[in-house]
Structure formats: structure tokens, C-alpha cells
N, C-alpha and C positions, 0 to 999 in steps of 0.2 A: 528619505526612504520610509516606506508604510513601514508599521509594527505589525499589522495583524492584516492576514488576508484578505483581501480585493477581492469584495461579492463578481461571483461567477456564475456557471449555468447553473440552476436547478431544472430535475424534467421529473414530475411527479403525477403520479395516475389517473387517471381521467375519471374517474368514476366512485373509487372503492378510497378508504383511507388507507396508507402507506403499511405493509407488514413488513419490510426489510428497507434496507438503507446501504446505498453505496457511496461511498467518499474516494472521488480520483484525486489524485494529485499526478500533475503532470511535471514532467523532464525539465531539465535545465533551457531558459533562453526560449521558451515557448510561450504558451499561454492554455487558459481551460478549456479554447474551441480544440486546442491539438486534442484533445481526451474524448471529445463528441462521439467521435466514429466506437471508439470504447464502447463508451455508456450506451448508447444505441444497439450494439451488438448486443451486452448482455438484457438489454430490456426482452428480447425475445425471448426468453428465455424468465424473467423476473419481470411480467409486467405489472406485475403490483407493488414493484419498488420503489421506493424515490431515489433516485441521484444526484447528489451535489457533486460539483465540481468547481472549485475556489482557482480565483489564481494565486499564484503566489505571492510570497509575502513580501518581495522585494521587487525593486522597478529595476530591467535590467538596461540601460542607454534613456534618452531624455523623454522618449515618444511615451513610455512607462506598456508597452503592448506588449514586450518583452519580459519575461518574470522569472524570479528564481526564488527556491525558498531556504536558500541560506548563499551568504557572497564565497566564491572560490578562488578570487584571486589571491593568489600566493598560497592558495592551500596547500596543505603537508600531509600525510598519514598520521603526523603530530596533532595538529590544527585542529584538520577536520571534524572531530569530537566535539569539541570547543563550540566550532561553529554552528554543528546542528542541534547541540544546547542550549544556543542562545533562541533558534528557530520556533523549541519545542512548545514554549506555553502560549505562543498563537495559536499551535496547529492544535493543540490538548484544549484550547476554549473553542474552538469553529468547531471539535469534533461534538463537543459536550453540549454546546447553544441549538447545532442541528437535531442530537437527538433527544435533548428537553423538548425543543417547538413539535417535532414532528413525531414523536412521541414512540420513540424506538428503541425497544431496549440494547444495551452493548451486544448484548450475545446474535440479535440480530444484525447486527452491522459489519459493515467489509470494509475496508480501507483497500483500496489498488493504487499500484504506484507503481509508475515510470523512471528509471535512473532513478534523476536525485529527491523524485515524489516517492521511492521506491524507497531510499536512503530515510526518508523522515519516516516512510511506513516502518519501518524494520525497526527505525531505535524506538518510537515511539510504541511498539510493542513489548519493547525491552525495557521501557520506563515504567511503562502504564501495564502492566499486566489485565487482560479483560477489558483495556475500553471500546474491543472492539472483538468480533468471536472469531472471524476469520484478516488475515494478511495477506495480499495478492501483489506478489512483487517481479513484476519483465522490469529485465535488465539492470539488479540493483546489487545494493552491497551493502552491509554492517559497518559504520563508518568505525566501530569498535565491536570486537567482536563476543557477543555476551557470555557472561560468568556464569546467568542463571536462565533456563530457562521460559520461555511464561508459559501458567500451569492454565490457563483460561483461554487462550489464542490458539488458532492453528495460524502456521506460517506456510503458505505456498509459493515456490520460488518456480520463474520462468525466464529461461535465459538461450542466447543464442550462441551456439557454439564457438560463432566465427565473431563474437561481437570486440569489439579493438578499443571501442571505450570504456565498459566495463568486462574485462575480462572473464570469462566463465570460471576463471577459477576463483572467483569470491563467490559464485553460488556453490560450488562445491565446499567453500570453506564455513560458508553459514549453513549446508545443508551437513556437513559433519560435526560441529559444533551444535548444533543443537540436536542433533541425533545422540552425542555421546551425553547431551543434555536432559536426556531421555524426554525433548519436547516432542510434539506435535507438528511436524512439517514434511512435505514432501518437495519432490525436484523434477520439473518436467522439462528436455535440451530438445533446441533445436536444430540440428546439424547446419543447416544451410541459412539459417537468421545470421542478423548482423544484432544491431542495439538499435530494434522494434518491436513494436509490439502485430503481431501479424495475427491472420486470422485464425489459423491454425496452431497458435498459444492461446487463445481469448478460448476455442472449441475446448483444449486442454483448462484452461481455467475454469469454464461451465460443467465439465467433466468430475474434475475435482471438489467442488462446491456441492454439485449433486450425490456423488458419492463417497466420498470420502470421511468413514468415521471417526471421530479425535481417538487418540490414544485414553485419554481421560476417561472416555466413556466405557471404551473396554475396562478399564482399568475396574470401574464403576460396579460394571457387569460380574466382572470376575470376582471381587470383594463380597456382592450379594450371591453369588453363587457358593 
């Protein structure tokens, strides 16, 4: 098995050098074309972004097309932690090597994730406070759920009501834990979603990216005030 993420797509702008930076990370048992349709979407909207999108860090059957970025057999609510521990300081050097080369600061960068791409977004905000300004997570969950905060991130959660493999009630349990966390995050459901990412989350996603002000910055305002 690879240690460190299997160069994936890059799609970077035609003309202008890069002001913002998006990093997908895709779902269990897939691969970085699954994220395309993604990144393509929000280009319309950010066409002066770069996007990477990495496969995963592990090969999942012999073909290696298949990817994950931590192994879940026999995993536990116990485990799990564990496992995306050992995940982290791949995904913490591909974040860090993209935005030295392409010269982006954290604050402009997004991390979006899928399930268990969703899974490394979350805790690696909880590790890393600020490597990244925003968190874009359909259909994920806190493989543990944080003690603190991060004071530098916003986290936005998008999940589907009806979804059976991750359950909506772990965005409700990461959107009240960090709320009593006094973080930075919001929760957008979608009644009639399963565990995808559909179009009508991605419009919600571009929604909240364009307007949504951190808590931080009120905070900011109100202190100078």
C-alpha cells in the first residue's frame, strides 16, 4: 500500500495565476475522476482557482483504481480515530506541498470532501487549525468528536437526510458540537438526498462560500467597535 497520495487531477486557469485553491478529496472505493463533475461545477463560479484533487492514499483490490484514504475493515467507533491518525500526515504534506508550489495562502484554500474525504476534512481541521480557511463536507462525519474548536476554519456541513450510510445524525452531532464550541460552521439538509453529492448541495455550497461571514470576523468587528 502507498503512504502518501497518488497524483491526481489538477485543473488550473488558463491565463491569470491561481488566487484560491480547492483540494477534493473523494469517498470511499472510488477514485479523483468521481470529484470531476465537483470541481467543474464550482469552476463556474471560482474560475481563477486551481483545483487539485489527489487519489487516495491507499489501493483499494489489486487493479489499485479503486482508493481509500484510510483501511475500514473491521473498523469500530473505537478504531476509527486511530485509523484516520495514521492517514493524517500524508494528507497534512499534499495540503502543504500544493499550496508552497502554487503559492496560495491557507486562508485562501478549501478542502471539500466526500464521506470518508469528508472524514479526513473534518479531523484535519481539528488537527491543524487554519491549514485551510474554509471545510466543505457532503455526507461526512467527525471520526471523534472535537473538544476544541478551530478558531481559523469555517466548517460547512452538507448532508442528505435520507442518507443510510452516513447517517444525518452525525451532521447534526458535528453541527452542535461545534456550535456549543462557539466555532464557525453552518448545516445545509437535504430532504430527498441519499449519501451524494447532488447539484442542489454544490449551489448550497457556492452559496455559503460567497456569503457567509466567519464568526471570527464579527467577533473582530465588534471588539473594534
Amino acid at each position: 500500500m502507498a503512504e502518501t497520495p497518488v497524483p491526481g487531477i489538477e485543473l488550473l486557469p488558463e491565463s491569470v495565476k491561481p488566487r484560491q485553491l480547492f483540494i477534493l478529496l473523494h469517498g470511499f472505493g472510488t477514485n479523483a475522476a468521481d470529484m470531476l463533475p465537483v470541481a467543474e461545477r464550482f469552476r463556474k463560479d471560482y474560475p481563477d482557482a486551481a483545483f487539485l484533487i489527489p487519489e487516495g492514499i491507499y489501493a483499494l483490490g489489486v487493479s489499485g483504481l479503486r482508493r481509500q484514504w484510510f483501511d475500514i475493515d473491521g473498523i469500530s467507533e473505537e478504531t476509527r480515530p486511530q485509523r484516520v491518525a495514521l492517514a493524517m500526515p500524508a494528507l497534512i504534506a499534499l495540503v502543504r506541498q500544493a499550496q508552497d508550489r502554487l503559492k496560495i495562502l491557507s486562508s485562501d484554500t478549501a478542502l471539500v470532501g466526500f464521506s470518508q474525504g469528508g472524514i479526513m476534512a473534518l479531523e484535519l481541521s481539528a488537527r491543524h487549525d487554519g491549514i485551510a480557511g474554509r471545510i466543505l463536507v457532503f455526507s461526512g462525519r467527525y471520526a471523534e468528536l472535537p473538544e476544541v474548536a478551530p478558531e481559523l476554519t469555517t466548517v460547512h456541513l452538507f448532508h442528505g437526510e435520507r442518507d443510510s450510510v452516513i447517517p444525518v445524525e452525525h451532521a447534526y452531532a458535528a453541527y452542535s458540537a461545534l456550535t456549543d464550541l462557539e466555532g464557525d460552521v453552518t448545516l445545509d439538509l437535504a430532504p430527498d438526498c441519499g449519501h451524494e453529492i447532488t447539484g442542489a448541495l454544490i449551489d448550497k455550497a457556492v452559496y455559503r462560500l460567497q456569503t457567509c461571514v466567519p464568526l471570527r470576523s464579527w467577533k473582530r468587528a465588534m471588539d473594534s467597535a
